[in-house]
N, CA, C and O of each residue as an XYZ file, in Angstrom:
444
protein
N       0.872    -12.143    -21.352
C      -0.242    -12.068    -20.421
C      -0.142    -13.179    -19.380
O      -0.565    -12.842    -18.274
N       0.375    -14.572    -19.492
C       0.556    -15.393    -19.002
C       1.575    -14.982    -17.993
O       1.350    -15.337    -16.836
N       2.672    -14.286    -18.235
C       3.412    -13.790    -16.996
C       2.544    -13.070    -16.045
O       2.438    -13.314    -14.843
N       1.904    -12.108    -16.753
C       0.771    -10.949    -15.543
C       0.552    -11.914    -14.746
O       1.081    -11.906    -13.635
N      -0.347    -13.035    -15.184
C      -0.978    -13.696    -14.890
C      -0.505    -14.295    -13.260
O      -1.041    -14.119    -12.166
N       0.534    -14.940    -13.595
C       1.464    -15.938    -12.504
C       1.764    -14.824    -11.443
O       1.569    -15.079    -10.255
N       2.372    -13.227    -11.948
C       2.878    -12.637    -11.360
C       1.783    -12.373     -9.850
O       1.968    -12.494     -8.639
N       0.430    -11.897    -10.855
C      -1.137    -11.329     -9.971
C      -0.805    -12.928     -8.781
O      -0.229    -12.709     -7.716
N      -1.102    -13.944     -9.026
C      -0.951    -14.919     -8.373
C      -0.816    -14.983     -6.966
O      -1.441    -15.129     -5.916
N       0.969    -14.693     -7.745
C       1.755    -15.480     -6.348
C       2.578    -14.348     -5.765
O       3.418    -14.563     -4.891
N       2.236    -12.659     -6.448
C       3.221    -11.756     -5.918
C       2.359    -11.089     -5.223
O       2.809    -10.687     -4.150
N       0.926    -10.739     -5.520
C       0.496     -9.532     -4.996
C      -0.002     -9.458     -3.813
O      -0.455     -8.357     -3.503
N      -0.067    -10.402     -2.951
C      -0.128    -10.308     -1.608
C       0.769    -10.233     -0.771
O       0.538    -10.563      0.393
N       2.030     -9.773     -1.170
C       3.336     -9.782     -1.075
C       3.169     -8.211     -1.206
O       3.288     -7.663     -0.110
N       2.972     -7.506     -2.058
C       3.441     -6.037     -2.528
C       2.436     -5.044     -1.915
O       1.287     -5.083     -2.356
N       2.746     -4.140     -0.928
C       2.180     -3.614     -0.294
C       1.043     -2.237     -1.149
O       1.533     -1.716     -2.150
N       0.059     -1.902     -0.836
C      -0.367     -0.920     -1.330
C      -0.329     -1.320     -3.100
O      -0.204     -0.602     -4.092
N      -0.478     -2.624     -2.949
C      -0.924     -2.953     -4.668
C      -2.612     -3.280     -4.694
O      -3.164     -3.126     -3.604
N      -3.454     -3.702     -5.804
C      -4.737     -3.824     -5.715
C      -4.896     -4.572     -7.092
O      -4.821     -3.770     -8.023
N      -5.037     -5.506     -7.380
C      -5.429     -6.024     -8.754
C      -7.029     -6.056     -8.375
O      -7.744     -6.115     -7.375
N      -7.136     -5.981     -9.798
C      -8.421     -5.802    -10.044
C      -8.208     -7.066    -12.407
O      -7.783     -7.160    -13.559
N      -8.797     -7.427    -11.535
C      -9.426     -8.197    -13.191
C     -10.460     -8.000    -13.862
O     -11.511     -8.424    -13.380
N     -10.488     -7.487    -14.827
C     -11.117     -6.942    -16.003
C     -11.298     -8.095    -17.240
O     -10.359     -8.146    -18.035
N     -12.301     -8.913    -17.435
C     -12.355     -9.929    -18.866
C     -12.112     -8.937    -19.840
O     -12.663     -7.843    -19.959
N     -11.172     -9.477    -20.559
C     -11.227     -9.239    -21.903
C      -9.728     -8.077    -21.861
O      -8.745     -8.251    -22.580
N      -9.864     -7.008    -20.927
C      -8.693     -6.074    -20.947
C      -6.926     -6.435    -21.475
O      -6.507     -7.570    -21.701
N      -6.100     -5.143    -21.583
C      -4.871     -6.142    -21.183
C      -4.763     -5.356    -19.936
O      -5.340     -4.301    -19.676
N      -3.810     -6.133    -19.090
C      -3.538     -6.209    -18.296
C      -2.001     -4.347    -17.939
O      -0.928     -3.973    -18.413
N      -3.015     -3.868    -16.842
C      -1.754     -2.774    -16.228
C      -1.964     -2.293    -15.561
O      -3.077     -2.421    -15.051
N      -0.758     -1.108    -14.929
C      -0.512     -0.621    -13.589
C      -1.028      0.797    -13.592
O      -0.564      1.784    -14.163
N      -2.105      0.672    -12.817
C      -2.656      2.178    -13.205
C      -2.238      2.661    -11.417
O      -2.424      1.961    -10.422
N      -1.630      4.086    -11.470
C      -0.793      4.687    -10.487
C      -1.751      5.888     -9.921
O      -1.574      7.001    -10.414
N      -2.745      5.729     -8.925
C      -3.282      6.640     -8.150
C      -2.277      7.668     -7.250
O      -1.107      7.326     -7.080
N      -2.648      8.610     -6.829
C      -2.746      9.449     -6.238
C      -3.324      9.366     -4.628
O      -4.160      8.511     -4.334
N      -2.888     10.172     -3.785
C      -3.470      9.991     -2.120
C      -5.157     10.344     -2.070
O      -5.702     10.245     -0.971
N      -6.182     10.853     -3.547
C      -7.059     10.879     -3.877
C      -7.624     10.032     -4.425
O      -8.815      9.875     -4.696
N      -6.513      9.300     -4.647
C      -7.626      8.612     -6.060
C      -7.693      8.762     -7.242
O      -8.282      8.217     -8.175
N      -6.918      9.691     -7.089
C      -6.560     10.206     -8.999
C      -5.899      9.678     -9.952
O      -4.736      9.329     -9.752
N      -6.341      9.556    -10.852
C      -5.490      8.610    -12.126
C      -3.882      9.336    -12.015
O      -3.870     10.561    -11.892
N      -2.786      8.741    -12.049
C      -1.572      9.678    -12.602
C      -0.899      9.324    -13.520
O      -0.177     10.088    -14.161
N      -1.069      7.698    -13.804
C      -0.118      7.272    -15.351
C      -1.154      5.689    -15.151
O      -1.796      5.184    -14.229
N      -0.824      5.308    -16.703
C      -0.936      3.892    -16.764
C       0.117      3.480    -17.380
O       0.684      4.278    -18.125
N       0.674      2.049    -17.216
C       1.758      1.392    -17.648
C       1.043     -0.013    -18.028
O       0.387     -0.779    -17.321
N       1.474     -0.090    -19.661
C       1.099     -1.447    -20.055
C       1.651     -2.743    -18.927
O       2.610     -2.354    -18.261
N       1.282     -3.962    -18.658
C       2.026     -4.952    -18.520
C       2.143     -5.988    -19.571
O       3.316     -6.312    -19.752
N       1.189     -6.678    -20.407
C       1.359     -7.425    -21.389
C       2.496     -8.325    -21.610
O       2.664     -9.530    -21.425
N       3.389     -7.160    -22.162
C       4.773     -7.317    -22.522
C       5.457     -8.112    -21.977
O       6.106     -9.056    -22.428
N       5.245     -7.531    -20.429
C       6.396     -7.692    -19.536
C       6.791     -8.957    -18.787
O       5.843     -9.735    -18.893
N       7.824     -9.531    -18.040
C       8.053    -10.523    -18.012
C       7.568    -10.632    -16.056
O       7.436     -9.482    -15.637
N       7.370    -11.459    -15.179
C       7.223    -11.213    -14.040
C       8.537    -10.600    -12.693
O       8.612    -10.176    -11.540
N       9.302    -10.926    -13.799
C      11.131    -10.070    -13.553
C      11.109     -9.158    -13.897
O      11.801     -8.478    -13.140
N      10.702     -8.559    -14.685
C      10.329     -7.173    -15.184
C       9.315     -6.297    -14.274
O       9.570     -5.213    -13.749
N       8.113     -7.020    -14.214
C       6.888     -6.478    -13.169
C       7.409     -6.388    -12.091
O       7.579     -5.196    -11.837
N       7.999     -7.462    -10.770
C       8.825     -6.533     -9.800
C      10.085     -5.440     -9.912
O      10.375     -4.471     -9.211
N      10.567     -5.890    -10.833
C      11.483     -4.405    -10.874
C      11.022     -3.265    -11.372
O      11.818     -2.334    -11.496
N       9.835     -3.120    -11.708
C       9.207     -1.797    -11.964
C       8.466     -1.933    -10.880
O       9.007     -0.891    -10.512
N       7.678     -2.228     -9.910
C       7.434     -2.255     -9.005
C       8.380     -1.511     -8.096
O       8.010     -0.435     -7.626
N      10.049     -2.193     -7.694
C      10.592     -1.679     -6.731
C      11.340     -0.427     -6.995
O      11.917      0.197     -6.104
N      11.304      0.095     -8.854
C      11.771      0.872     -9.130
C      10.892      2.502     -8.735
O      11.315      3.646     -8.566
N       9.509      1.887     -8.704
C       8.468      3.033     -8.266
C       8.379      3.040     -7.090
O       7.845      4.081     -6.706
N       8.735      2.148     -6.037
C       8.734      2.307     -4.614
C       7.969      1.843     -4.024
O       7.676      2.297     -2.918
N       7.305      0.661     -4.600
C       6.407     -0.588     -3.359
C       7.039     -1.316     -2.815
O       8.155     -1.634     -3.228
N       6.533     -1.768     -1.782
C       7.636     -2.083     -0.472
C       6.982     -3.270     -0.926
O       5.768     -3.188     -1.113
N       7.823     -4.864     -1.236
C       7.561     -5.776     -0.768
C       7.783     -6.574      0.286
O       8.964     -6.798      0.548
N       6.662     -7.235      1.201
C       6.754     -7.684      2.431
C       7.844     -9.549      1.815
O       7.925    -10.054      0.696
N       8.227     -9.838      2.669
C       8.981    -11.238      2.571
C       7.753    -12.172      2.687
O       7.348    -13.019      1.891
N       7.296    -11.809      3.826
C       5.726    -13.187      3.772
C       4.755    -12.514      3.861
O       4.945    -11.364      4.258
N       3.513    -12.883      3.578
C       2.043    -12.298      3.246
C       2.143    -11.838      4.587
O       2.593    -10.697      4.689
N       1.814    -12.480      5.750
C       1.618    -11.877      7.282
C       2.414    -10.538      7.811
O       2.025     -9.723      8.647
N       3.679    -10.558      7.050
C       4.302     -9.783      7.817
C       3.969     -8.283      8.125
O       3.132     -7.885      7.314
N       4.443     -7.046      9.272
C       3.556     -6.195      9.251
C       4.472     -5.542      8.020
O       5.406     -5.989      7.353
N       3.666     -4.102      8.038
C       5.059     -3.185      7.122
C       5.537     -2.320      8.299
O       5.023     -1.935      9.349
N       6.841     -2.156      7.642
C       7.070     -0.726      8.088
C       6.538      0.792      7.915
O       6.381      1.354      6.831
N       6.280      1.372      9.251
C       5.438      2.613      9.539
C       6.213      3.739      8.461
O       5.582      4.753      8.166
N       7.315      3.568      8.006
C       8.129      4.442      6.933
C       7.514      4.010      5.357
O       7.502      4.855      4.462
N       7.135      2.949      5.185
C       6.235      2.509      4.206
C       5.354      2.061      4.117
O       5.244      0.897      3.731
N       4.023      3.078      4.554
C       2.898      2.610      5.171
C       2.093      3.206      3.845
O       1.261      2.812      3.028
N       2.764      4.251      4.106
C       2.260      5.094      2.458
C       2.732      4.854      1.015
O       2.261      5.255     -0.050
N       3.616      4.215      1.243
C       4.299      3.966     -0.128
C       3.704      3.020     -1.203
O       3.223      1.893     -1.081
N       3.890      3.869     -2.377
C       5.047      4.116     -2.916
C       4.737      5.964     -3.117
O       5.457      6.778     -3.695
N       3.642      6.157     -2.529
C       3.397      7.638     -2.841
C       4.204      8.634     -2.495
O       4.566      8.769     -1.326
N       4.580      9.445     -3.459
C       5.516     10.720     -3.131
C       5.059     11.634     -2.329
O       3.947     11.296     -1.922
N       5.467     12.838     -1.827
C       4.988     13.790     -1.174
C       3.263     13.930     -0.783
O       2.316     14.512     -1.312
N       3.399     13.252      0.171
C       1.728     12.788      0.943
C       1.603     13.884      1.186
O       2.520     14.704      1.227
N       0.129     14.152      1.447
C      -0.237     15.206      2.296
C      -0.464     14.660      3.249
O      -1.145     15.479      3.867
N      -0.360     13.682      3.930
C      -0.542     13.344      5.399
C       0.406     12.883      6.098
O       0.341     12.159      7.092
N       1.713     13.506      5.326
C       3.190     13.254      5.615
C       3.413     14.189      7.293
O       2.992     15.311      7.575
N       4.278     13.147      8.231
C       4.744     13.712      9.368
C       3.508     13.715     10.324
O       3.444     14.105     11.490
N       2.203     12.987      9.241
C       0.958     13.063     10.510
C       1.338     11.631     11.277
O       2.319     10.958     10.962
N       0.677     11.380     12.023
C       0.451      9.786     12.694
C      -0.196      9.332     12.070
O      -1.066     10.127     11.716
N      -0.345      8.086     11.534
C      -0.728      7.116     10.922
C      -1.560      6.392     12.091
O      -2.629      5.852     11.806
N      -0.970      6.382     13.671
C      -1.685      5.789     14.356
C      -2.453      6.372     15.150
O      -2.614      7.560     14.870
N      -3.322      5.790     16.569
C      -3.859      6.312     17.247
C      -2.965      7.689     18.028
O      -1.817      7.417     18.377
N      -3.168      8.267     18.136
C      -2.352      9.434     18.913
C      -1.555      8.854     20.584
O      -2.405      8.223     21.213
N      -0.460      8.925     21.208
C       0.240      7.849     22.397
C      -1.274      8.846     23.754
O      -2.047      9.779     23.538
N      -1.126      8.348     24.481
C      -1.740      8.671     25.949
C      -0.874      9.170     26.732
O       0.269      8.713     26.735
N      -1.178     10.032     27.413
C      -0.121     10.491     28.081
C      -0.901     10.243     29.544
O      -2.111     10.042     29.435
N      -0.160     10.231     31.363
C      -0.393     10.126     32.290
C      -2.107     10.894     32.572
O      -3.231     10.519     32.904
N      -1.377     12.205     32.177
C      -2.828     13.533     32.287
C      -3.749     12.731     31.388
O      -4.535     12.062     32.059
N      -3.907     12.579     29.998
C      -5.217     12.250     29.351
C      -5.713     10.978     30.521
O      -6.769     11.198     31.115
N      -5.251     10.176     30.717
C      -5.908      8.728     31.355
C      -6.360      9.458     32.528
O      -7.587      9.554     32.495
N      -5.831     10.030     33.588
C      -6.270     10.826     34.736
C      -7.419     11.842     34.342
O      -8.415     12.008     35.046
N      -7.281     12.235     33.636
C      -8.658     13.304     32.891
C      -9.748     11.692     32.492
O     -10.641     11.277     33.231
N      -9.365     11.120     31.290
C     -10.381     10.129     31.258
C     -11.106      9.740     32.553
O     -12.284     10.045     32.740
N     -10.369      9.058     33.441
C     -10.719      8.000     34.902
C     -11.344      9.397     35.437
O     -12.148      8.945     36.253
N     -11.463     10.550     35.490
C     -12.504     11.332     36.223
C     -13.403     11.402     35.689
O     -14.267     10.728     36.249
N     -13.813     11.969     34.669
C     -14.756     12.068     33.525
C     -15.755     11.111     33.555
O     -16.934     11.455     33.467
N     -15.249      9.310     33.731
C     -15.866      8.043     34.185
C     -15.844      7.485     35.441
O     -15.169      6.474     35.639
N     -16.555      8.053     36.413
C     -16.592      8.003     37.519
C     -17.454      6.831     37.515
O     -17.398      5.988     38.410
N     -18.222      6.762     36.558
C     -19.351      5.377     36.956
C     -18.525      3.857     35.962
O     -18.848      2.675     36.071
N     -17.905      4.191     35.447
C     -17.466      2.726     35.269
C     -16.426      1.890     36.149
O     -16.184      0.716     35.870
């Protein structure tokens, strides 16, 4: 538990799309949502060593960032989730094109 422990620490602001949550009294594990919210497995940690916890980590497909600040990549924005349903959508604002801003700037004639 003392590994969890160090690991929650000093890794998880590092590991993208992770979420600890502390529970008194629990043991300690990786419970694997869904793009809902849905339970899909739990995995003890206890056991495990904090060498162990990232390599099951990178073995399931969380992207760890190098420094807390850094951004992620738009290819692992979703990850570690498999087949999204909001796969191939934009993640971001939609681009502007010449026409939308020219449609906007008429539309706002008073600003």
């Amino acid at each position: 538990t003392r590994n969890v422990k160090t690991f929650t620490v000093s890794q998880r602001i590092k590991v993208h799309n992770l979420v600890m949550k502390h529970i008194p009294g629990a043991d300690p594990e990786l419970v694997l949502l869904n793009h809902y919210y849905e339970e899909l497995d739990r995995i003890p940690l206890s056991e495990m060593t904090r060498t162990e916890i990232n390599k099951l980590l990178a073995k399931l497909g969380f992207y760890k960032k190098e420094n807390p600040e850094d951004q992620v990549p738009e290819e692992f924005r979703l990850a570690p989730a498999k087949d999204s349903p909001f796969e191939g959508q934009s993640t971001g604002p939609p681009p502007t094109t010449d026409a939308d801003q020219s449609e906007a700037d008429s539309q706002h004639t008073d600003l």
